[in-house]
C-alpha positions in Angstrom: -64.0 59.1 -128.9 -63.7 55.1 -129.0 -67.6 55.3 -126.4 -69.2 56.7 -129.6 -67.5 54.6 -131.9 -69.2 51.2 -129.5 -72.3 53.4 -129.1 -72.8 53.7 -132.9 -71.9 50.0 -133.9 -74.4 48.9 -130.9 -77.1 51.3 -132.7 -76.4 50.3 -136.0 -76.5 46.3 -134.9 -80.2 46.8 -133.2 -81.4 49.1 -135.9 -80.2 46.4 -138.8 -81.6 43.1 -136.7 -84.8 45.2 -135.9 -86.0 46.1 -139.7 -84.8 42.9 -141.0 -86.7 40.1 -139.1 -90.2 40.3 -138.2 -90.0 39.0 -135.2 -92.2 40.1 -132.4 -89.2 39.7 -129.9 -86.9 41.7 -131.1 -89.5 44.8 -132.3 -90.5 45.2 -128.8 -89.8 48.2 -126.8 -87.1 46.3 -124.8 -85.1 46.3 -128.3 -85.8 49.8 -129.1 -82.2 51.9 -130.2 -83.3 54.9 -128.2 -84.8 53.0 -124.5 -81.3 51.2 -125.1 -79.3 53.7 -125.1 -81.1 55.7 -122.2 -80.5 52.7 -120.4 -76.8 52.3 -121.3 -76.6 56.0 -119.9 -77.8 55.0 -117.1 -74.7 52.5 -116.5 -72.0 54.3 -118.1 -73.3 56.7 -115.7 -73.0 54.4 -113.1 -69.6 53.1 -113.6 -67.7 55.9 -114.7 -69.1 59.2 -112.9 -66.7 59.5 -110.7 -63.5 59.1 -113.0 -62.2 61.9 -113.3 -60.1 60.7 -116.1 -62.8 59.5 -118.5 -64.6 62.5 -120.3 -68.0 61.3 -122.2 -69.5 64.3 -124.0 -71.5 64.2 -126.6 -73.4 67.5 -128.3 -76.8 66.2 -127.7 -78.4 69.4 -129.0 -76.4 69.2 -132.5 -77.0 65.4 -132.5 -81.2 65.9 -132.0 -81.1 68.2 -134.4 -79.4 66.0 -137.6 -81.9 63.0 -136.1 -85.0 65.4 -136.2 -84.1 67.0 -139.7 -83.6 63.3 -141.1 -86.5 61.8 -139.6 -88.7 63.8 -141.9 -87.5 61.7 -144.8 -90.2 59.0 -143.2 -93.3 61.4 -142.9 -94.7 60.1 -146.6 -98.4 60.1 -147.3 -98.2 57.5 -149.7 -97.5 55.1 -146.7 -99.8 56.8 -143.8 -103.4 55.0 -144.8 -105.1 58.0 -145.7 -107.9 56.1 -148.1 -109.6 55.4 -144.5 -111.7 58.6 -143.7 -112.9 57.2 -140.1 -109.6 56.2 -139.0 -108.3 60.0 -140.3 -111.4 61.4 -138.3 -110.2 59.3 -135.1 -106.7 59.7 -134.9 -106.9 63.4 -135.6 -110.2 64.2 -133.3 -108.4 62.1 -130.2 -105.1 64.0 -130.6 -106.6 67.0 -130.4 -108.8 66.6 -127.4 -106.5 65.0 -125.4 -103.9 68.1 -125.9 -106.5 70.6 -125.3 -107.7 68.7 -122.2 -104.4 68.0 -121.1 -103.6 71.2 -120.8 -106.3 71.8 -118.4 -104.9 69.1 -116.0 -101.3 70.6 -116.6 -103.3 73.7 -114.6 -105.0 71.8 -112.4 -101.8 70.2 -111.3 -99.9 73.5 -111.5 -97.2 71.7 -114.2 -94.1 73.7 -115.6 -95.0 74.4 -119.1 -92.0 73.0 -120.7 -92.3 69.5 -118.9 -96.2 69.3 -120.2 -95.5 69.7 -123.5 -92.7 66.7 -123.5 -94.9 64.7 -122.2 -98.5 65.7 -124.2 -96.2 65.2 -127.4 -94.9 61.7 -125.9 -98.3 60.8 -125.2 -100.1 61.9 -128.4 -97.8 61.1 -130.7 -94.4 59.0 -130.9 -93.2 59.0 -127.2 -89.0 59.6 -126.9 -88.8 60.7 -130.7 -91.4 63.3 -130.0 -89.8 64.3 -126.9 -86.7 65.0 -128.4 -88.5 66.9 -131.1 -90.3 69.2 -128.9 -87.4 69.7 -126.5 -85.8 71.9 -129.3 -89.1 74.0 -129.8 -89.1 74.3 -125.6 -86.0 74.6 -125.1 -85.5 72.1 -122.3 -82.7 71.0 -120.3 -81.1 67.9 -120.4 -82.5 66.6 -117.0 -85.9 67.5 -117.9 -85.6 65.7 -121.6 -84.3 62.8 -119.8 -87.7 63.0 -116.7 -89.3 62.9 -119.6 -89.0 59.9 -121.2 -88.3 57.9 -118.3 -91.8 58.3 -117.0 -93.4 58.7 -120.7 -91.0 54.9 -121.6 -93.1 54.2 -117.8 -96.1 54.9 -119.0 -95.2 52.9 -122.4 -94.5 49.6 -120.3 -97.9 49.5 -118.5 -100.0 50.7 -121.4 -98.4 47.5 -122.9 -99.5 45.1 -120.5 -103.1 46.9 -119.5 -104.2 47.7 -122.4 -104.8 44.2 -124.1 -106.8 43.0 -120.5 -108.9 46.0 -120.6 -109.9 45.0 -124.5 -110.1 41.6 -123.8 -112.7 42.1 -121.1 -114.5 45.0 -123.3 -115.1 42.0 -125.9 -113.0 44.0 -128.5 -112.1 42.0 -132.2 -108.4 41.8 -133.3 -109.0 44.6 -135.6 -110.7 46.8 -132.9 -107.6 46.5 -130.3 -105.1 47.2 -133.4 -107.1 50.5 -134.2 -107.6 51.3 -130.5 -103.6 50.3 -129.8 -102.5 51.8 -132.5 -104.2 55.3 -131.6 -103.7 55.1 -127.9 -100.0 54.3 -127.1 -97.0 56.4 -127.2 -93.8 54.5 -129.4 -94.2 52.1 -132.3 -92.3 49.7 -130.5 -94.7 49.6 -127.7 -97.9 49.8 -129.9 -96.0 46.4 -131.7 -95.5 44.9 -128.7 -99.0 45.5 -126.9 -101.1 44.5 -130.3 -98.9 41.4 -130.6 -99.7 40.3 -126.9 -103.2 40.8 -128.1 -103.4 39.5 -131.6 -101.3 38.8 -134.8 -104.4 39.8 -136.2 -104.0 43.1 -134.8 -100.5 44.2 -135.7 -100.9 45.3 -139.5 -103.6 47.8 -138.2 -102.2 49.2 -135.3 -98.8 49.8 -137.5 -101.0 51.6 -140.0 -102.9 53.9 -137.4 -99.3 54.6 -135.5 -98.0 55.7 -139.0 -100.9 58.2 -138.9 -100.1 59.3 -135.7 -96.7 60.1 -136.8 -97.2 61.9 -139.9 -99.1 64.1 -137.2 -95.9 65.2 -136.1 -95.3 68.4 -137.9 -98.5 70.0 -137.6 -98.7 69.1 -133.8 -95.1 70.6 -133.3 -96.4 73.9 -135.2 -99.1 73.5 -132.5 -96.9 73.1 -129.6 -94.7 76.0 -131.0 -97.7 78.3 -130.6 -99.3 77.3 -127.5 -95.6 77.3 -125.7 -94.7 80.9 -127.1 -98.3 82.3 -125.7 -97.4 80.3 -122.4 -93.8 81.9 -122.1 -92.9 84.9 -120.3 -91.4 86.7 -122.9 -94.0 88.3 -125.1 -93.6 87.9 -129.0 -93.2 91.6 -131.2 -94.2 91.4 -134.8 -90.8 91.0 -136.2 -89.8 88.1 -133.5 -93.3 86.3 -134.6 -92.4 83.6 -137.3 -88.8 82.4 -135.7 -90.4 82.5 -132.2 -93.5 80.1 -133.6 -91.5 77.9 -135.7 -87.4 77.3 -134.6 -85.0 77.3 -137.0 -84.1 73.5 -137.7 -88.0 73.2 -138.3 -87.4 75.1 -141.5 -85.3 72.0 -142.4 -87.7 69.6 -141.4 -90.2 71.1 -143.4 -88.3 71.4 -146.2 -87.2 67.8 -145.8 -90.6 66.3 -145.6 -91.8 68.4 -149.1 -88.7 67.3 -151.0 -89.4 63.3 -149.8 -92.9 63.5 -150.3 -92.8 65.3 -153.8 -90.1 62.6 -155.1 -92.1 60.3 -153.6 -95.4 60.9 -155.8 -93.2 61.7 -158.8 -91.6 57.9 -158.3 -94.7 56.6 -158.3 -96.9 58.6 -160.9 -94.2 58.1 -163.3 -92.1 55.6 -162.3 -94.2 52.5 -160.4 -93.0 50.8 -163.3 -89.3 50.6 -162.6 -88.5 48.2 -160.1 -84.9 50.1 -160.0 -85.9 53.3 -159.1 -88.4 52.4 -156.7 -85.8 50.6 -154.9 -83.2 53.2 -154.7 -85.3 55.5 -153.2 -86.5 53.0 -150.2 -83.3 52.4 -149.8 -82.1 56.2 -149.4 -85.3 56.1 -147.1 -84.1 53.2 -145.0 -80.3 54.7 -144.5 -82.0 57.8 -143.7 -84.0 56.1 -141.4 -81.3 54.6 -139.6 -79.0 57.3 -139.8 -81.9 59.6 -137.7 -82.3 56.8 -134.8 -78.4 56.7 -135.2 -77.8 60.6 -134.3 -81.3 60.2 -131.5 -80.0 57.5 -129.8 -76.8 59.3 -129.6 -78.0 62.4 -128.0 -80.3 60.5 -125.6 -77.5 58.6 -124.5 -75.7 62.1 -123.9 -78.9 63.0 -121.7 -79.1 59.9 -119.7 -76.0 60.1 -118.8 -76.3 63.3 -117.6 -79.4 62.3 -115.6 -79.8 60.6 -112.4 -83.1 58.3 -113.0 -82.5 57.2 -109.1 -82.4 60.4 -107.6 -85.3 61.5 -105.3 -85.0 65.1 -106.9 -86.1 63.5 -110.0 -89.1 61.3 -108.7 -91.7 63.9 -108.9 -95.2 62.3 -108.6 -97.6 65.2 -110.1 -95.3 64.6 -113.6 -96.0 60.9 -113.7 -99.6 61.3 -112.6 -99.8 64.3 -115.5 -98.4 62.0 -118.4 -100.7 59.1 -117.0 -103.6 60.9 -116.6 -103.0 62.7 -120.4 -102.6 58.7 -121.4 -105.8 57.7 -119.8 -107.7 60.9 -121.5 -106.3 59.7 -124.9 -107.5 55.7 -124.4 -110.9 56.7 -123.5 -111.4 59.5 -126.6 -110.2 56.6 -129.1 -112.3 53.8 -127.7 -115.4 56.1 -127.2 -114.3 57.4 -130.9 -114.0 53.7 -131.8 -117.2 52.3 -130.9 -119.2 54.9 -132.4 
């Protein structure tokens, strides 16, 4: 019990620093609540596997669940940059021909269904958090979660670097690289971090493009949820159909995101006057907030450290070139998207 205690007050610590300074630094992937505890995983794995007397569990599937459900509090339309038609038309256009022509490499390279999808939804739309989200709709294992965003968090970190030398030898503005950074790479975090090598000029926009991304999220799940029921072996009947397409605990998230975003435009038709109100709400949204990476970096924690990242077993080469070639199909729809 006292592991989660630690585990929590470390989250809670990062999450506070992190949306209370704006400081490059610390936003950066390397200071991200869920890459930290995968990696934490990774060394309580290390140093107590093998002691018998020490028993780490943690119900990662009831813990993604409470982060998933809460995390819907943040997909708000008021705050997703929807007055910009173009950038609407590219985020939206992009996503949706890099999944359709990512699953014709996942043929190509003969990739397990459930594995494709993790790492399509890391790639199109908020890397780990997605991951996590779609694991529920797929029904993946623990080890395959954790694959997941060990080579999508891979990916991530070379996107990062690469991505601001390829613009800078394209002859792209500040603005350009935020639009094409914020449309192209998988976690807020990293998007942050690679505009900011790039720019402070381009941080603002590739926050605002990410954030359109994001509220992506539910309608690419739904996605998702049909594409992986027609993949599956087990054929749908009628009466199956609906709980088969969409799970159970995206009933809540649904509901969650209506209820948020219908006080959301009630605040502010009828109170953007009231400095008090306002302010409750953002900061019901911001506990929320925290509470969701809270419960995610819990359960990711639970997954890393069931999941040997050094294993040979887990090195499998066709899954990293999959998520890097789904990356590279993404980059190149945005920029072509971009410079028309």
């Amino acid at each position: 019990m006292y592991y989660k205690i630690i585990l929590i007050i470390i989250s809670t610590l990062i999450i506070i620093i992190r949306e209370n300074t704006s400081n490059i630094l610390i936003n950066t992937t390397l200071f991200d609540p869920i890459v930290i505890s995968f990696a934490l995983g990774q060394i309580f794995r290390i140093v107590f596997i093998n002691k018998t007397d020490i028993n780490l569990y943690i119900p990662v599937e009831k813990y993604l669940s409470i982060g998933i459900v809460m995390m819907g509090s943040q997909i708000l339309i008021s705050k997703s940059g929807l007055d910009n038609i173009k950038l609407i038309y590219i985020v939206i256009t992009s996503v949706l021909l890099t999944f359709y022509l990512s699953l014709v490499l996942k043929k190509i390279l003969n990739i397990q269904s459930s594995y494709a999808f993790l790492l399509i939804a890391g790639t199109c739309i908020c890397g780990p958090a997605a991951i996590s989200f779609v694991s529920r709709i797929t029904r993946s294992s623990n080890n395959q979660i954790a694959n997941a965003i060990w080579i999508n968090t891979l990916n991530g970190f070379l996107l990062v670097i690469l991505l601001p030398i390829i613009a800078y030898s394209l002859g792209l503005n500040p603005n350009q690289f935020g639009i094409w950074a914020g449309a192209s790479i998988q976690s807020t975090a990293q998007v942050i971090s690679s505009a900011a090598l790039y720019s402070d000029n381009s941080v603002q926009i590739a926050i605002i493009i990410k954030s359109l991304r994001i509220l992506l999220l539910l309608p690419f799940m739904i996605l998702i949820s049909f594409h992986y029921s027609k993949s599956s072996r087990n054929r749908l009947n009628n009466r199956s159909l609906l709980l088969e397409y969409i799970p159970p605990f995206m009933f809540w998230f649904i509901g969650i995101v209506f209820v948020f975003n219908l006080v959301d435009q009630f605040i502010i038709y009828n109170f953007s006057y009231s400095s008090i109100i306002y302010n409750t709400f953002s900061i019901i949204l911001e506990v929320l907030k925290s509470l969701s990476k809270i419960f995610l970096s819990l359960s990711i924690f639970g997954i890393s450290y069931g999941f040997n990242v050094f294993s040979k077993v887990n090195f499998n080469p066709k899954l990293i070139l999959f998520s890097f070639g789904s990356s590279i199909i993404l980059i190149i729809s945005n920029y072509r998207l971009l410079i028309t």
